[in-house]
C-alpha positions in Angstrom: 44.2 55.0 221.8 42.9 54.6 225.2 40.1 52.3 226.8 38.5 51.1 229.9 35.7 51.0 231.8 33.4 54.6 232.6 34.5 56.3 235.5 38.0 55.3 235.5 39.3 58.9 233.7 39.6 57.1 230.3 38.1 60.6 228.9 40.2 63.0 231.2 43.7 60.9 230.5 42.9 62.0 226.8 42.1 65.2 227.5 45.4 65.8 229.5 47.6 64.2 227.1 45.7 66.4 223.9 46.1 69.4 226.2 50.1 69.0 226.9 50.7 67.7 223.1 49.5 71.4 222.6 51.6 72.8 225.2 54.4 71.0 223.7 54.1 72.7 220.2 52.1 69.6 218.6 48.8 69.6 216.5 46.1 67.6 218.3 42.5 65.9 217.7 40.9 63.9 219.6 37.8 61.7 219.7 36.2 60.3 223.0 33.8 57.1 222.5 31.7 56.0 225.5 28.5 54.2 225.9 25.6 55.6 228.1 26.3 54.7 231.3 27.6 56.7 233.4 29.9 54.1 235.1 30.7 50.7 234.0 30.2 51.0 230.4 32.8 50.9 227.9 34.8 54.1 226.8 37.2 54.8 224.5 39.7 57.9 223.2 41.4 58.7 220.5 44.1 61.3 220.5 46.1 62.2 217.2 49.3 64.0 217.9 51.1 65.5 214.6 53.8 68.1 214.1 52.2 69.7 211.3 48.5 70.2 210.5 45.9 67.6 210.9 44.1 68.5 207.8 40.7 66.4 208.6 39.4 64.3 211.5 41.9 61.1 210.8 39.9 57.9 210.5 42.4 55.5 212.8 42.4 52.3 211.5 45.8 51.3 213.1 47.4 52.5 216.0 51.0 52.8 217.5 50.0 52.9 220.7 47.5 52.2 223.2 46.7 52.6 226.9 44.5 49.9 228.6 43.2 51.0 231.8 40.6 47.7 231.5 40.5 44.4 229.3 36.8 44.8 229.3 36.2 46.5 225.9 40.3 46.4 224.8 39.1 44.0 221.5 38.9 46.5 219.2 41.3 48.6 220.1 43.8 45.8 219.8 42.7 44.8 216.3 44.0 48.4 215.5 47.3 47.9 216.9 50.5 48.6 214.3 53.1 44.9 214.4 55.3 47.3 216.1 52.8 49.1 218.5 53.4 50.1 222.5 51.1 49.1 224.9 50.8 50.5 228.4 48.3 48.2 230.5 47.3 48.4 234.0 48.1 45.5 236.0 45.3 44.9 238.2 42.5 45.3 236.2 44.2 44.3 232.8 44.3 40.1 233.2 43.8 39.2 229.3 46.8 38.1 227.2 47.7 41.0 224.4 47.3 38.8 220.8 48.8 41.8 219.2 52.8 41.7 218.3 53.5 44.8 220.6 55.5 46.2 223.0 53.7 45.7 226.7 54.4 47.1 229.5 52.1 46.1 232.3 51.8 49.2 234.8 50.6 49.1 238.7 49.1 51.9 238.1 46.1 51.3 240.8 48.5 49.8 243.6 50.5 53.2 242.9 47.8 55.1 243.2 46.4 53.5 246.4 50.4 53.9 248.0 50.1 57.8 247.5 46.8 57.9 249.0 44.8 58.8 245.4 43.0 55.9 244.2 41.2 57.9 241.9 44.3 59.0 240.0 44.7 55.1 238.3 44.7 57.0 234.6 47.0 59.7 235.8 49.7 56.8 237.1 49.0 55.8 233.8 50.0 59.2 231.6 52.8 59.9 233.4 54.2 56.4 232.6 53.2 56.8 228.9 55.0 60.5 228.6 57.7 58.8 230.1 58.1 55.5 228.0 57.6 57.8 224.3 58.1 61.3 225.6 55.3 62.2 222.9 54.3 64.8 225.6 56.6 66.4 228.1 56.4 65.7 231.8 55.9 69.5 232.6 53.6 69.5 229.8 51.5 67.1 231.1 51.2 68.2 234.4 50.1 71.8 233.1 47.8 69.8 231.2 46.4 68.1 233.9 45.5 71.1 235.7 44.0 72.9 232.7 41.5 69.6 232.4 40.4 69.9 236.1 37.6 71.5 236.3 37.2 73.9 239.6 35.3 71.7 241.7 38.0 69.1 241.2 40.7 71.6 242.2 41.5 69.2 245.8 43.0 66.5 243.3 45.2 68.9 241.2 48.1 68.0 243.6 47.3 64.2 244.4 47.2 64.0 240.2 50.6 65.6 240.0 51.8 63.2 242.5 50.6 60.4 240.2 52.0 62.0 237.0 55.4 61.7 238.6 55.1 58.1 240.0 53.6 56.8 237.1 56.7 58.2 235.2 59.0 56.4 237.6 57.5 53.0 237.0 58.9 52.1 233.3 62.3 53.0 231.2 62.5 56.6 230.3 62.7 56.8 226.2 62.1 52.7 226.1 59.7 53.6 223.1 60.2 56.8 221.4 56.9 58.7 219.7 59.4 60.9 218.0 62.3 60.0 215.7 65.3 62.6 215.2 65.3 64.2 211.3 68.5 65.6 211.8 68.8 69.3 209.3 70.3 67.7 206.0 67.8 64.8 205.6 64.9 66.8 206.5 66.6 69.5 203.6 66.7 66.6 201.0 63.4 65.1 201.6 61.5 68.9 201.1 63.5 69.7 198.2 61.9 66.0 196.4 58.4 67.9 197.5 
Protein backbone atom coordinates (compact mmCIF):
# COMPACT_ATOMS: atom_id res chain seq x y z
CA UNK A 1 0.00 0.00 0.00
CA UNK A 2 1.05 3.43 -0.63
CA UNK A 3 -0.22 6.98 0.63
CA UNK A 4 0.40 10.59 0.76
CA UNK A 5 -0.59 13.63 -0.19
CA UNK A 6 -1.84 14.53 -4.24
CA UNK A 7 0.88 15.58 -6.27
CA UNK A 8 3.64 13.79 -4.61
CA UNK A 9 3.62 10.57 -7.35
CA UNK A 10 1.68 8.40 -4.81
CA UNK A 11 -0.24 7.16 -8.23
CA UNK A 12 2.88 6.98 -10.59
CA UNK A 13 5.14 5.06 -7.68
CA UNK A 14 2.24 2.33 -8.02
CA UNK A 15 2.14 2.30 -11.45
CA UNK A 16 5.98 1.72 -11.74
CA UNK A 17 6.21 -0.86 -9.27
CA UNK A 18 2.75 -2.85 -11.00
CA UNK A 19 4.58 -2.25 -14.33
CA UNK A 20 8.17 -3.88 -13.23
CA UNK A 21 6.18 -6.74 -11.06
CA UNK A 22 5.06 -7.55 -14.64
CA UNK A 23 8.30 -7.24 -16.21
CA UNK A 24 9.54 -9.44 -13.59
CA UNK A 25 7.24 -12.40 -14.45
CA UNK A 26 4.50 -11.50 -11.53
CA UNK A 27 0.63 -11.14 -11.79
CA UNK A 28 -0.39 -7.62 -10.80
CA UNK A 29 -3.61 -5.44 -9.82
CA UNK A 30 -3.72 -2.47 -8.63
CA UNK A 31 -6.22 0.08 -7.27
CA UNK A 32 -5.42 3.96 -6.95
CA UNK A 33 -7.67 5.98 -4.34
CA UNK A 34 -7.51 9.70 -4.39
CA UNK A 35 -9.81 12.52 -3.39
CA UNK A 36 -10.73 15.38 -5.86
CA UNK A 37 -8.20 17.70 -5.53
CA UNK A 38 -5.76 17.89 -7.70
CA UNK A 39 -3.02 18.63 -5.07
CA UNK A 40 -3.14 18.33 -1.46
CA UNK A 41 -5.75 15.89 -1.01
CA UNK A 42 -5.28 12.52 0.15
CA UNK A 43 -4.33 9.52 -2.23
CA UNK A 44 -3.82 6.17 -1.85
CA UNK A 45 -2.57 2.77 -4.04
CA UNK A 46 -2.92 -0.47 -3.80
CA UNK A 47 -0.75 -2.90 -5.72
CA UNK A 48 -1.22 -6.82 -5.41
CA UNK A 49 1.75 -8.67 -6.63
CA UNK A 50 1.22 -12.68 -7.01
CA UNK A 51 3.10 -15.43 -8.74
CA UNK A 52 0.10 -17.14 -10.02
CA UNK A 53 -3.27 -15.63 -11.08
CA UNK A 54 -5.15 -13.02 -9.25
CA UNK A 55 -8.40 -14.61 -9.74
CA UNK A 56 -10.65 -11.37 -8.61
CA UNK A 57 -9.95 -7.82 -7.56
CA UNK A 58 -8.54 -8.83 -3.84
CA UNK A 59 -10.36 -6.85 -1.16
CA UNK A 60 -6.98 -5.91 1.18
CA UNK A 61 -7.86 -5.94 4.48
CA UNK A 62 -4.23 -6.39 5.80
CA UNK A 63 -1.13 -5.54 4.31
CA UNK A 64 2.60 -6.60 4.45
CA UNK A 65 3.80 -3.62 3.45
CA UNK A 66 3.36 -0.03 3.01
CA UNK A 67 5.01 3.06 1.71
CA UNK A 68 4.31 6.40 3.41
CA UNK A 69 5.30 9.31 1.38
CA UNK A 70 3.00 11.56 4.00
CA UNK A 71 1.48 10.96 7.65
CA UNK A 72 -1.41 12.98 6.53
CA UNK A 73 -3.92 10.29 5.52
CA UNK A 74 -1.46 7.12 6.72
CA UNK A 75 -4.44 6.05 9.48
CA UNK A 76 -6.03 3.72 7.53
CA UNK A 77 -3.53 2.36 5.87
CA UNK A 78 -1.79 1.48 9.13
CA UNK A 79 -4.93 -0.20 10.64
CA UNK A 80 -4.27 -2.69 7.61
CA UNK A 81 -0.78 -3.43 8.50
CA UNK A 82 0.12 -7.44 9.03
CA UNK A 83 2.07 -7.72 13.12
CA UNK A 84 5.00 -8.50 10.89
CA UNK A 85 4.51 -5.73 8.09
CA UNK A 86 7.54 -3.44 6.41
CA UNK A 87 7.12 -0.01 6.35
CA UNK A 88 9.07 2.41 4.20
CA UNK A 89 8.44 6.17 5.33
CA UNK A 90 9.81 9.31 4.24
CA UNK A 91 11.62 11.24 6.73
CA UNK A 92 10.81 14.71 6.15
CA UNK A 93 7.30 14.72 5.63
CA UNK A 94 6.54 11.46 7.74
CA UNK A 95 6.76 13.00 11.66
CA UNK A 96 3.92 10.65 13.25
CA UNK A 97 4.90 7.63 15.43
CA UNK A 98 3.97 4.06 13.53
CA UNK A 99 1.39 2.27 16.27
CA UNK A 100 1.64 -0.68 14.12
CA UNK A 101 4.21 -3.65 15.18
CA UNK A 102 6.22 -3.28 11.89
CA UNK A 103 9.35 -3.16 10.43
CA UNK A 104 10.27 0.88 9.78
CA UNK A 105 12.54 2.19 7.93
CA UNK A 106 12.50 5.94 7.74
CA UNK A 107 13.89 7.02 4.17
CA UNK A 108 15.32 10.72 3.15
CA UNK A 109 13.82 10.28 0.37
CA UNK A 110 13.13 14.27 -0.29
CA UNK A 111 16.73 15.39 0.94
CA UNK A 112 17.98 12.61 -1.70
CA UNK A 113 16.11 13.93 -4.10
CA UNK A 114 16.93 17.58 -3.61
CA UNK A 115 21.05 16.31 -3.53
CA UNK A 116 20.58 15.00 -7.14
CA UNK A 117 18.97 17.99 -8.23
CA UNK A 118 15.22 16.23 -8.73
CA UNK A 119 12.98 17.23 -6.07
CA UNK A 120 10.21 15.93 -7.90
CA UNK A 121 11.52 12.38 -7.84
CA UNK A 122 10.61 12.00 -3.61
CA UNK A 123 8.41 8.64 -4.68
CA UNK A 124 11.04 7.42 -7.03
CA UNK A 125 13.82 7.65 -3.97
CA UNK A 126 11.25 5.93 -2.40
CA UNK A 127 10.72 2.59 -4.98
CA UNK A 128 14.11 2.16 -5.45
CA UNK A 129 14.54 1.83 -1.66
CA UNK A 130 11.53 -0.51 -1.44
CA UNK A 131 12.82 -2.99 -4.53
CA UNK A 132 15.79 -2.90 -2.62
CA UNK A 133 14.72 -3.66 1.02
CA UNK A 134 12.10 -6.84 -0.41
CA UNK A 135 13.39 -7.24 -3.94
CA UNK A 136 9.55 -7.97 -4.78
CA UNK A 137 10.45 -6.10 -8.10
CA UNK A 138 13.86 -6.06 -9.73
CA UNK A 139 16.02 -2.86 -9.89
CA UNK A 140 16.19 -3.15 -13.79
CA UNK A 141 12.65 -3.95 -13.66
CA UNK A 142 11.74 -1.01 -12.10
CA UNK A 143 13.57 1.31 -13.93
CA UNK A 144 12.09 -0.08 -17.26
CA UNK A 145 9.01 0.44 -15.48
CA UNK A 146 9.53 3.74 -14.75
CA UNK A 147 10.05 4.72 -18.20
CA UNK A 148 7.02 2.85 -19.58
CA UNK A 149 4.83 5.03 -16.81
CA UNK A 150 6.26 8.38 -18.16
CA UNK A 151 4.23 9.75 -20.31
CA UNK A 152 6.06 11.70 -23.47
CA UNK A 153 5.85 15.06 -22.24
CA UNK A 154 7.54 13.92 -19.10
CA UNK A 155 10.31 12.32 -21.06
CA UNK A 156 13.08 15.28 -19.41
CA UNK A 157 12.67 13.34 -16.02
CA UNK A 158 13.16 9.70 -17.39
CA UNK A 159 16.93 10.16 -16.40
CA UNK A 160 16.64 12.30 -13.14
CA UNK A 161 14.01 9.32 -12.08
CA UNK A 162 16.58 6.63 -12.82
CA UNK A 163 18.97 8.57 -10.83
CA UNK A 164 16.59 8.43 -7.91
CA UNK A 165 15.68 4.66 -8.42
CA UNK A 166 19.35 4.01 -7.85
CA UNK A 167 19.91 6.35 -4.80
CA UNK A 168 16.91 5.36 -3.20
CA UNK A 169 18.19 1.70 -3.43
CA UNK A 170 21.38 2.72 -1.83
CA UNK A 171 19.81 4.15 1.26
CA UNK A 172 18.58 0.92 3.24
CA UNK A 173 20.00 -2.97 3.60
CA UNK A 174 19.67 -4.91 0.35
CA UNK A 175 17.20 -8.12 1.14
CA UNK A 176 16.64 -6.60 4.98
CA UNK A 177 12.90 -7.74 4.23
CA UNK A 178 12.34 -10.28 1.65
CA UNK A 179 8.71 -10.22 -0.36
CA UNK A 180 9.69 -13.56 -1.62
CA UNK A 181 10.53 -16.75 0.32
CA UNK A 182 12.54 -19.69 -1.42
CA UNK A 183 10.22 -23.03 -2.05
CA UNK A 184 13.05 -25.03 -2.84
CA UNK A 185 11.81 -28.18 -5.76
CA UNK A 186 10.94 -31.03 -3.21
CA UNK A 187 8.69 -29.04 -0.81
CA UNK A 188 7.00 -27.29 -3.57
CA UNK A 189 6.65 -31.25 -5.14
CA UNK A 190 4.99 -32.39 -1.79
CA UNK A 191 2.77 -29.53 -1.17
CA UNK A 192 1.06 -29.97 -5.06
CA UNK A 193 0.82 -33.52 -4.71
CA UNK A 194 -1.62 -32.83 -1.18
CA UNK A 195 -3.67 -30.51 -3.91
Amino acid sequence: MITGIGGQGVQLAAQVIARAAILDGRNVSTLGIYGGTMRGGNTDSTVIVADGPIEAPPIVSHAWSAIGLHDEYWLPVEQKLRADAVVLVNDATFTREIAADADVYRVRATETAQELGAPLAVSMVMCGAFSALTGLVGLDALIEGMRASLPPYRAQHIASNEQAIRAGAELVPAGACPAWTEVDAAAASALTARG
